[in-house]
C-alpha positions in Angstrom: -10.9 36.6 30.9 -7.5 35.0 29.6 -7.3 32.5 33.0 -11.0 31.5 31.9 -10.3 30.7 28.7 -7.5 29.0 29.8 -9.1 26.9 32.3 -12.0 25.9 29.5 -9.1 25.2 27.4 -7.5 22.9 29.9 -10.8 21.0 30.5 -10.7 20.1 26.6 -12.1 17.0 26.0 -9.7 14.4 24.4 -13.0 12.4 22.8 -12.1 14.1 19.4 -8.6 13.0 19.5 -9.7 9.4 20.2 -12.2 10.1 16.8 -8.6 11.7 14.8 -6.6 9.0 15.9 -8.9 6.0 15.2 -9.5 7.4 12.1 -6.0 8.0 10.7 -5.7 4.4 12.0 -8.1 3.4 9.8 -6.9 5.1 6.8 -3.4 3.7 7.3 -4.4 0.6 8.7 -6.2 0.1 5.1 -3.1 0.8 2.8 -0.6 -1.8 4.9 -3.3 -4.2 5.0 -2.8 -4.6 1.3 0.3 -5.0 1.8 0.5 -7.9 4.1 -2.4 -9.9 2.8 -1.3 -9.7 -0.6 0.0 -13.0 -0.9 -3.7 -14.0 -0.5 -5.5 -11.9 -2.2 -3.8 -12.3 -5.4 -4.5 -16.3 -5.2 -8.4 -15.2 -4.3 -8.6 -13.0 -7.0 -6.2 -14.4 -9.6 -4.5 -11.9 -10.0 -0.8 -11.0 -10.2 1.0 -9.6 -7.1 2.3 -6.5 -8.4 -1.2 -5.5 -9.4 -2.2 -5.2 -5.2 0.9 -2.9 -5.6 -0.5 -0.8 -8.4 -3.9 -0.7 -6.7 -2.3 0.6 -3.0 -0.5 3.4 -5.5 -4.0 4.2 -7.8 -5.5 5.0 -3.7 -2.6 7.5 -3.2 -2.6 9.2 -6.2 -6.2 9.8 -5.8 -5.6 11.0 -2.3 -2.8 13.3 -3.4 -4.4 14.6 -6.3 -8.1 15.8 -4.7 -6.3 16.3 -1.4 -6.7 20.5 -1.8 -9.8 20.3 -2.7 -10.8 18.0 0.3 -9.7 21.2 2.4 -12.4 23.4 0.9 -15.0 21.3 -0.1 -14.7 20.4 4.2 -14.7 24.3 5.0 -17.4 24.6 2.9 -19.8 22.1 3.5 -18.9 21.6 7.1 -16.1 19.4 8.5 -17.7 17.3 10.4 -20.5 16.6 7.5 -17.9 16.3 5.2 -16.0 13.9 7.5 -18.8 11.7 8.7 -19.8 11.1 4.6 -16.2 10.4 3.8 -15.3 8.1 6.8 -18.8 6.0 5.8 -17.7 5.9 2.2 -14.1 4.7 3.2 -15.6 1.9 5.3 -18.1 1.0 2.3 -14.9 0.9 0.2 -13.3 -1.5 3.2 -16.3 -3.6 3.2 -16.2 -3.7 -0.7 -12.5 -4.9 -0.6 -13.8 -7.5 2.3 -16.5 -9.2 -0.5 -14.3 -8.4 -3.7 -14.7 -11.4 -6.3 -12.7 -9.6 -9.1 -9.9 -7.7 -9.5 -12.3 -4.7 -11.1 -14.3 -4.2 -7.5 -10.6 -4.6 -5.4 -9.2 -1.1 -8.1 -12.9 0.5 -7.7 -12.8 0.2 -4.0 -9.3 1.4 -3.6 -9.3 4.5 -5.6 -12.9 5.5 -3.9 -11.1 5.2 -0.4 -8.1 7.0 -1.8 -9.8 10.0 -2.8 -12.4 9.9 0.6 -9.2 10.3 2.4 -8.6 13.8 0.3 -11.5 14.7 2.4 -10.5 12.7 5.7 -6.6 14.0 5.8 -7.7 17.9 6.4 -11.0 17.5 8.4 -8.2 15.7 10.9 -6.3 18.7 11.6 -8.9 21.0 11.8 -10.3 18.7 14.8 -7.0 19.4 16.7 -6.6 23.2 15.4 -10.8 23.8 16.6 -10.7 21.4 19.8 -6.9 21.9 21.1 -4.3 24.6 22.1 -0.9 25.0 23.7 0.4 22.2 25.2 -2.9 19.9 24.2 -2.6 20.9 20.9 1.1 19.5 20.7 0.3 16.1 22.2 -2.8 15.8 19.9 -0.6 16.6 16.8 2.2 13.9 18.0 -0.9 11.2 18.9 -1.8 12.5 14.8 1.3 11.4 13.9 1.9 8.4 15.9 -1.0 7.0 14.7 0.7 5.8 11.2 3.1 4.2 12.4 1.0 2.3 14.9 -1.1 1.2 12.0 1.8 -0.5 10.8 2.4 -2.8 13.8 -1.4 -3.4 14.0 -1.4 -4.5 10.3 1.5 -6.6 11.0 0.0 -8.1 13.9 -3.7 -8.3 12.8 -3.6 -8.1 9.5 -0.7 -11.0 9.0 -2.2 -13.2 11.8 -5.6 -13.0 9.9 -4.4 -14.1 6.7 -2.3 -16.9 8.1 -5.4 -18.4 9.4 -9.1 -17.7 9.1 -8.4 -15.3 5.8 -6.9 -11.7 4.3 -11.0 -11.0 3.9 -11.7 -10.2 8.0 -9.0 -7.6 8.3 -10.9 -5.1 5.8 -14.3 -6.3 7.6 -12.6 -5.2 10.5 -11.6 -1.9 9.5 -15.2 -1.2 8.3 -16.5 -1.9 11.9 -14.1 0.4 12.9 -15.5 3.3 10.4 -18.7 2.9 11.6 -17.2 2.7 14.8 -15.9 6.9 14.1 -19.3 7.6 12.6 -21.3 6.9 15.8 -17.9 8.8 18.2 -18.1 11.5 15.6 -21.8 12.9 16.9 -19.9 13.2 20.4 -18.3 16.3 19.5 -19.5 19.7 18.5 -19.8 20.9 14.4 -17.3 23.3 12.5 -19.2 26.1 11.1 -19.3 26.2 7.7 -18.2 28.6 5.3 -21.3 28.8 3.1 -20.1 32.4 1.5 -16.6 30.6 0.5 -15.9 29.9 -3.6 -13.7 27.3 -4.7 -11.4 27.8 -6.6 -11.7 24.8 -9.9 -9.3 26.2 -11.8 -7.0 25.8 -9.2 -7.9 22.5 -8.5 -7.5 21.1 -11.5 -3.7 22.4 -11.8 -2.8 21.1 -8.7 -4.8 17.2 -9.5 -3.1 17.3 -13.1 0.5 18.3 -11.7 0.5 16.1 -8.6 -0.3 13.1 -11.3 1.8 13.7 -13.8 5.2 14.1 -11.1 3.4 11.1 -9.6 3.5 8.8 -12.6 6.5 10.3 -13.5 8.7 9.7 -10.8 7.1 6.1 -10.1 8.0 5.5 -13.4 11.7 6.1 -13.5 13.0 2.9 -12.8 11.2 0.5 -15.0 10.6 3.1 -17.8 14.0 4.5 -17.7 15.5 7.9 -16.4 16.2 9.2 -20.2 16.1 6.9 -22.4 13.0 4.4 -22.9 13.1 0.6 -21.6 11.1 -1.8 -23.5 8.6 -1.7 -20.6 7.8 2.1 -21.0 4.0 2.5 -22.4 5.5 4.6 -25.0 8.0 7.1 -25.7 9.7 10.3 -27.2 11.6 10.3 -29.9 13.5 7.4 -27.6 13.3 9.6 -24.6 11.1 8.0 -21.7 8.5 9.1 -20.6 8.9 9.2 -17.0 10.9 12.7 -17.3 8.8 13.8 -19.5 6.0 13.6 -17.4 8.2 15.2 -14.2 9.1 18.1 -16.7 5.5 18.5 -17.3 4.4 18.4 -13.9 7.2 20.7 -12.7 5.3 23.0 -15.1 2.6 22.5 -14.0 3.5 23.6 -10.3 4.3 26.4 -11.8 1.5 27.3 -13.4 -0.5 26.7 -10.1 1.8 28.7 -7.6 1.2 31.7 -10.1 -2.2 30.7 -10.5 -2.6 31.0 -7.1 -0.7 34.5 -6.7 -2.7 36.2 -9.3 -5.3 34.9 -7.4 -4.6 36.2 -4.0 -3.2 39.6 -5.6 -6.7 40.2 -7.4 -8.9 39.9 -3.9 -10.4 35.8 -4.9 -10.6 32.5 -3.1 -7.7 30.4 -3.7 -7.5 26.2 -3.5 -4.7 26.8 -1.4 -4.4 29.9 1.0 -0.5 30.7 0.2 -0.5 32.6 3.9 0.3 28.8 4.8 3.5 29.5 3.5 3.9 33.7 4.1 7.3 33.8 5.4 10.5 32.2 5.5 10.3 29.9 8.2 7.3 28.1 6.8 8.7 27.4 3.7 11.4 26.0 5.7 9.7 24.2 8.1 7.8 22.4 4.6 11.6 21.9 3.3 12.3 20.3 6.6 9.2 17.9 6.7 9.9 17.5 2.9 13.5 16.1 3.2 12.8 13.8 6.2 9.9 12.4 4.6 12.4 12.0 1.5 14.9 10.4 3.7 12.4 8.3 5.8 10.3 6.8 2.8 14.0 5.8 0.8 15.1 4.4 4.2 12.3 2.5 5.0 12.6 1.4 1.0 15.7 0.6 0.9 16.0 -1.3 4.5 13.1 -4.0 3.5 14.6 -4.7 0.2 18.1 -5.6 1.7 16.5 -7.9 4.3 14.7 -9.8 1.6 17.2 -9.8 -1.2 20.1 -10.7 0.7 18.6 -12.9 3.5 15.9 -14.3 1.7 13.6 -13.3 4.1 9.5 -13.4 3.5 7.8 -10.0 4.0 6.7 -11.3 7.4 9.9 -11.7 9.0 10.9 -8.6 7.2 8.1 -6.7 9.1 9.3 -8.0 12.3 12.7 -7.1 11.9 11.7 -3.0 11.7 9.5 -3.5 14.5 11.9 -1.6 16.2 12.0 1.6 13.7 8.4 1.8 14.0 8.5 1.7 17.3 10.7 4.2 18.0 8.6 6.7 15.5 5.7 6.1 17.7 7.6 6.8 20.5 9.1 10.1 19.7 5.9 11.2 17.6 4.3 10.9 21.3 7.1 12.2 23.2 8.5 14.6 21.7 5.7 17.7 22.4 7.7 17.6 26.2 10.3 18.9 24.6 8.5 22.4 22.9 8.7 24.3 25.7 12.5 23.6 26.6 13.9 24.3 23.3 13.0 26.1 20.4 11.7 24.6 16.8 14.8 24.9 15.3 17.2 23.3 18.0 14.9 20.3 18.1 14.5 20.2 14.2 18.8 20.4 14.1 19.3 18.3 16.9 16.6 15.7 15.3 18.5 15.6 11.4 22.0 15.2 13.7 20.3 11.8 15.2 18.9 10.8 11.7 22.4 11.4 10.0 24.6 9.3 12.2 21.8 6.3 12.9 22.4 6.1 9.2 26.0 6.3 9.1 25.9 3.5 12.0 23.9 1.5 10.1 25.8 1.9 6.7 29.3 0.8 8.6 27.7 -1.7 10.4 25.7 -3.9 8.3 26.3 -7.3 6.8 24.4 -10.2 6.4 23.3 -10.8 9.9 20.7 -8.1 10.1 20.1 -9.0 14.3 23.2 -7.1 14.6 23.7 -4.9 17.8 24.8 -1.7 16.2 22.3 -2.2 13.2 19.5 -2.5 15.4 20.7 0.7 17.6 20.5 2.4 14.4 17.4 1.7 13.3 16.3 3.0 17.0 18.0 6.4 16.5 16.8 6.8 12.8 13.3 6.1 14.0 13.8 8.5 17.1 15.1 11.4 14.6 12.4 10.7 12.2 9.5 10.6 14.6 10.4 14.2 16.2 10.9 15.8 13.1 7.6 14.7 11.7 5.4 15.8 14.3 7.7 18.9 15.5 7.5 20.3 11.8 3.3 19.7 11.5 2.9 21.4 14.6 5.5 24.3 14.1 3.2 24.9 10.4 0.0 24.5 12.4 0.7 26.8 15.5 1.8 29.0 12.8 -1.1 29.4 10.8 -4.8 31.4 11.5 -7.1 28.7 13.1 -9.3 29.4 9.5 -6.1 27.9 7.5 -6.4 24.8 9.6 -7.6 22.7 6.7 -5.4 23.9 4.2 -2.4 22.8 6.9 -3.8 19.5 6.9 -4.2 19.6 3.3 0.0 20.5 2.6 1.0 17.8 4.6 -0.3 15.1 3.2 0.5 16.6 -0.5 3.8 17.0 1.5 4.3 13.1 2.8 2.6 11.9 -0.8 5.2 13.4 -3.1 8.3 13.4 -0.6 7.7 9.7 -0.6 7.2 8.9 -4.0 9.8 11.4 -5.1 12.3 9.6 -2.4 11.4 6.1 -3.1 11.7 6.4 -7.0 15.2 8.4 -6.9 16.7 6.2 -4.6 15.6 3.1 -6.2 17.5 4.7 -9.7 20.5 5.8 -7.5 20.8 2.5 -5.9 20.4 0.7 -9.0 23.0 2.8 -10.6 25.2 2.3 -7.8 24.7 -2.0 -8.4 25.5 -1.7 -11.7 29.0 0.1 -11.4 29.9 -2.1 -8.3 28.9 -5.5 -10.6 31.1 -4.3 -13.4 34.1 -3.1 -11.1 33.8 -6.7 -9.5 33.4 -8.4 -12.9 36.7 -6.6 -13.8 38.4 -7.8 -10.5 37.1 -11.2 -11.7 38.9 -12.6 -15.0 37.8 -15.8 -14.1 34.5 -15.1 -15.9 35.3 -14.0 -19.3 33.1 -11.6 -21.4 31.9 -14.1 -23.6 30.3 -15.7 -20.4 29.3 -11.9 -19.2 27.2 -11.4 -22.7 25.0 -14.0 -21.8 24.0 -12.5 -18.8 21.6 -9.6 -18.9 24.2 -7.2 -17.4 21.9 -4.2 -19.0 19.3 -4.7 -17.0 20.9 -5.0 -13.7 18.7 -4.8 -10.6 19.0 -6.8 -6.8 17.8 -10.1 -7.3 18.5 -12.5 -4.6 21.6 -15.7 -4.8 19.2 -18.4 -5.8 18.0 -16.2 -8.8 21.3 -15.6 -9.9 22.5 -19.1 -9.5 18.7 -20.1 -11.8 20.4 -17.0 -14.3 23.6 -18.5 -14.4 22.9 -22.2 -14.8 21.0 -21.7 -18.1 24.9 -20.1 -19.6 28.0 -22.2 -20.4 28.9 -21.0 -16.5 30.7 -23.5 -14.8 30.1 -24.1 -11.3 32.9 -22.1 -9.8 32.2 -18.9 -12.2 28.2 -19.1 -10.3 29.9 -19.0 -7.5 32.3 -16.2 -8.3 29.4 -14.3 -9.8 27.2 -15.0 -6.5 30.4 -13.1 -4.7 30.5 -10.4 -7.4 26.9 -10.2 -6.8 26.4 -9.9 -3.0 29.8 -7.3 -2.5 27.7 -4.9 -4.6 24.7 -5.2 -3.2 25.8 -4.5 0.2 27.8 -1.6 -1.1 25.1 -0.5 -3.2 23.0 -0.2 -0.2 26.0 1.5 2.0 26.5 3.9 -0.5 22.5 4.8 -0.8 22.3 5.2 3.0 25.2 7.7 3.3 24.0 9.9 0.4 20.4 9.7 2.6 22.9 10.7 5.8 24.5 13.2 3.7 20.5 14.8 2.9 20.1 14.8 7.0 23.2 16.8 7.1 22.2 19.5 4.7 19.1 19.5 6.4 20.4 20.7 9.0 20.9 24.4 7.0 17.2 25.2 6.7 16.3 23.6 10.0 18.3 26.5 11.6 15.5 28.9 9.8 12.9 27.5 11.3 10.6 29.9 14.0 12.9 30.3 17.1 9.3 29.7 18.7 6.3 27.6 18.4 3.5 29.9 17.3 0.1 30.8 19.8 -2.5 28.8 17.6 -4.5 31.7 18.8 -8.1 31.5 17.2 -9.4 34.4 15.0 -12.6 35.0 13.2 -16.0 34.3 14.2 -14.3 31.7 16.4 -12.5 34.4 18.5 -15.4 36.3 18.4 -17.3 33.3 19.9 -14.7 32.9 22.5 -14.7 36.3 23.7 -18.8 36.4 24.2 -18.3 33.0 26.2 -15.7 34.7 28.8 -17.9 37.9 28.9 -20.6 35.5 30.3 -18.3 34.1 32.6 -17.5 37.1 34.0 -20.8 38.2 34.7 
């Protein structure tokens, strides 16, 4: 019975991974399209740039915020239903974007294909978890994976080539063709059952929407509203306090209230929003702290990385792209690779050995880089980082997916991306504070090294708003003071020594996170778990093999 199931198993078809894959390309292909085509659509649709910006975040707050929910509301209804309504509403949203004459119909569109993707994100893994085991299970998870960063090097490609010449408008045509494209693939494959019987849980839905907004906001917000105290540009404040921590105190609380929410819950016999057997033991709530700290890590760096290349080169957001080609690359590559590795070495070895290789690409690249950012050593660094960030990825998604009952498959799916969405903001917005904080001491040691610019020349600079602005907006700064030209170009010096240490300084405190990483990665499972099914599932499996038999 077990060598026919394993044989059926082995003769899985890979026509749903092609649907996951394209699909997740889609999704991400969307978000980094806005990204490179902003230039355009912000001269089409008069409209500042930093709006596109606030747009792309309105579509991932949504997401992260109805993202549980999308679990159930898939088990519910049916995840291929759900799916197939979602992925037409996504490329409605697309097409919408495509024909946008407003700024109104480009926010509309966006948050609609943000929260679609709440529904898109867990019907994904439950694909894999219902189509895949073993060793075709792992690959499918990496391909999962790989696909993001894929998107990024299509959008780059595509997406920049498009708006450079026959307009930003055909790349979101193009990923609605490709939606409809999943819609007709998705008939190919058989239907999840749904569970018809299963309750869902509002209550618990609403806690987890209102606490993933308000740490959202909250932490997007520290840098231009102020970590404590309120900057002129905070919408309002607390008896001077800002309200950024504020609204990360209150969200914090909020997590609170939902994890006992949620234990209550479970204790009393009802359907939870979020099945907590996700996280039952030890070793999954490590393998989350894992995934959690290299997506902290890997969101900062690839942050942190752009704006050097920009700031202190001067380079456009094109040649930026091109010059982490190579990162994304090597994500792909070890997202896709890195499954050969499961069999040889346990979870935690690989999740060690993978923080090791993240830690010292970053040292590397800390020691090595100046203003020449083609250097050798800088570029071999990039390589590792993406290398170490690519197997720890996919190896933690799969370690929590083998883990879990084949009926939690959704709710899997569902954690991750809540997972990647905070991690990323969380890492982005600290990083951006420490790195400013960091620029701000450096400026003032150097200004003190510098008595060649006097204080009454340093009060007409805005020194109290410091941030990394690149040489030609300094010199613009500087030439409306009493600065003669000598103290610009001592101040251009002070300037670029801090930025670069700023940045040195943010990447080893990043290297130092890989390294204390490494801690919990030892408590991962010392094996990859059987993804066996259970349920009606199991049930429907064993009545297949008895037919066999006879």
């Amino acid at each position: 019975m077990q060598n026919t199931t394993a044989a059926r198993v082995a003769r899985a078809s890979w026509l749903p991974l092609i649907v996951v894959v394209l699909t997740q390309i889609q999704a991400s292909f969307a978000v980094n399209t806005l990204t490179v085509s902003m230039q355009g659509i912000s001269t089409d649709l008069d409209m500042p740039a930093t709006s596109i910006g606030t747009a792309i975040t309105t579509g991932t707050f949504a997401m992260a915020a109805f993202i549980l929910l999308g679990a159930k509301i898939g088990a519910k209804f049916g995840t291929r239903r759900v799916f197939q309504i979602a992925v037409v509403i996504h490329a409605a949203a697309m097409a919408a974007i495509a024909l946008a004459v407003s700024p109104v119909m480009l926010f509309v569109a966006q948050a609609a294909s943000g929260a679609v993707i709440a529904l898109i994100a867990p019907a994904l893994v439950v694909f894999i978890s219902t189509n895949y085991r073993g060793d075709q299970q792992a690959k499918a998870i990496g391909y999962l994976a790989a696909a993001i960063p894929a998107a990024g090097v299509l959008a780059l490609l595509i997406a920049g080539s498009f708006a450079s010449t026959i307009g930003w408008r055909y790349s979101f045509a193009l990923i609605a063709v490709l939606g409809v494209i999943n819609l007709v693939l998705s008939f190919r494959f058989s239907p999840v059952a749904p569970q018809k019987e299963l309750s869902i849980d509002i209550v618990g839905a609403l806690l987890a929407a209102a606490s993933i907004i308000l740490l959202s906001f909250g932490f997007s917000g520290l840098t231009s509203w102020g970590v404590f105290l309120a900057t002129p540009n905070a919408p309002f404040d607390v008896l001077g306090i800002s309200p950024a921590p504020i609204l990360v105190l209150l969200g914090a609380v909020g997590g609170q209230c939902f994890f006992l929410w949620l234990r209550r819950r479970k204790k009393a016999g009802l359907p939870q929003i979020f099945d907590l057997d996700v996280l039952k033991s030890g070793a999954e709530r490590a393998t989350t702290f894992c995934m959690a700290a290299m997506l902290f890590i890997g969101t900062a760096a690839n942050f942190l990385i752009p704006l050097y290349i920009q700031i202190v080169q001067g380079r456009s957001s094109f040649e930026t792209s091109l010059s982490i080609i190579p990162y994304t690359i090597s994500i792909f590559v070890a997202n896709t690779v890195v499954a050969s590795f499961y069999k040889r070495f346990p979870p935690r070895v690989i999740a060690r050995a993978g923080f090791v290789i993240v830690a010292l690409a970053l040292v590397i690249i800390a020691f090595t880089v100046r203003n020449d950012w083609g250097q050798f050593f800088v570029v071999v660094g990039l390589i590792l980082l993406g290398l170490g960030q690519g197997a720890i990825v996919a190896l933690v998604f799969n370690t929590l997916l083998s883990s879990a009952p084949k009926r939690l498959a959704g709710d899997v799916g569902a954690w991750r991306g809540l997972v990647h969405n905070i991690s990323g903001s969380v890492g982005i917005a600290v990083m951006t504070v420490f790195a400013v904080g960091m620029l701000s001491s450096f400026i003032a040691s150097g200004l003190a090294d510098h008595p060649s610019i006097p204080p009454s020349l340093q009060a007409e600079v805005p020194l109290d708003s410091v941030n990394f602005i690149t040489n030609d907006h300094l010199r613009a700064v500087m030439d409306a003071t009493s600065a003669t030209p000598a103290q610009v170009d001592e101040a251009v010096a002070v300037n670029e020594l801090a930025r670069l240490q700023a940045l040195k300084v943010s990447l080893l405190v990043l290297a130092g996170i890989a390294v204390l990483a490494i801690v919990p990665a030892g408590r991962m499972p010392a094996r990859m778990g059987g993804g066996e099914p259970d349920g009606a599932e199991g049930e429907s499996l064993e009545l297949e093999d008895a037919r066999d038999d006879d």
